[in-house]
N, C-alpha and C positions, 0 to 999 in steps of 0.2 A: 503720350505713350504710356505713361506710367498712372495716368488716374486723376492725377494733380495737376491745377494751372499753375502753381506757385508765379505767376506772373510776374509779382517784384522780384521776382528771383531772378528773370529772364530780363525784366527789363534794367537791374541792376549791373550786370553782367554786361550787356549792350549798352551801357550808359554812353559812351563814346564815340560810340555811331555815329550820332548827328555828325561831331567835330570832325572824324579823323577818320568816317568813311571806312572800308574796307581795311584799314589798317587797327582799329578799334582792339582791333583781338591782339593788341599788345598790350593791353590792360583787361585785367580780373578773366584773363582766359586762361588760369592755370587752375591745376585740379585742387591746389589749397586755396586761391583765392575766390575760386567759383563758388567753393564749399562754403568759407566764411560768408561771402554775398549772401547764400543761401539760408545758412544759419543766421543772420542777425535780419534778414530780411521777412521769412516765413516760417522759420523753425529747423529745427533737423531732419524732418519729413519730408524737403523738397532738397536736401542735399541729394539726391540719386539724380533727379530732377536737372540741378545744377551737373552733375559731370557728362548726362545726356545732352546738355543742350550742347558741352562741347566737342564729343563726338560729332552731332552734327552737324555742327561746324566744320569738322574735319571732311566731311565727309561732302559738305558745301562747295571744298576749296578743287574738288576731284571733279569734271568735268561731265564726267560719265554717269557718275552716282547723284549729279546735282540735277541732272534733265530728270532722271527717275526720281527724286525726291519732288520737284516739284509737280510733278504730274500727280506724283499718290497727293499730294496738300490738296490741290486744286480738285482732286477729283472726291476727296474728301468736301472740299468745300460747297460745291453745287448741289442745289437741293435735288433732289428726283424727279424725274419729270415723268406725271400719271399718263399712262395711255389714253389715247380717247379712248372712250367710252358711250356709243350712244345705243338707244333703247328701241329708237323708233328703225323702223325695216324700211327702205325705201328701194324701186321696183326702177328699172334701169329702161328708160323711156327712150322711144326713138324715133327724130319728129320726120316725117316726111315734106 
């Protein structure tokens, strides 16, 4: 959203995942330790980076705004699908 993958950022933040599952967001999910992850991880340029990702976390946890979030991901993520396209004319035959 912001321009930036800062991705050790993100995956510093979620380190806890694997272990502790949806409860994970009891650790580095406050807005100074996000930041620090942020900072010692990719700079001070992904700290905006870092308090986004915990909004959307918050926003994860809302049941209603998690269906619409994952639809905009997913619809972002599939490629486009080109119209056919063809060149040649063909005449609509009818056999007796």
């Amino acid at each position: 959203m912001l321009g930036l993958k800062c991705e050790r950022t993100h995956r510093i933040i979620d380190s806890y995942s694997s272990v502790k599952g949806q409860k994970h967001r009891n650790w580095l999910h406050t807005p100074l330790t996000a930041a620090i992850a942020a900072e010692i991880a990719d700079g001070p340029h992904c700290v905006p980076a870092a308090l986004n990702h915990l909004l959307i976390d918050r926003l994860y946890d809302q049941p209603d705004t998690k269906v619409a979030l994952e639809m905009m991901r997913l619809s972002q993520r599939a490629e486009p699908q080109p119209a056919p396209f063809t060149t040649k004319i063909e005449r609509c035959r009818v056999n007796r």
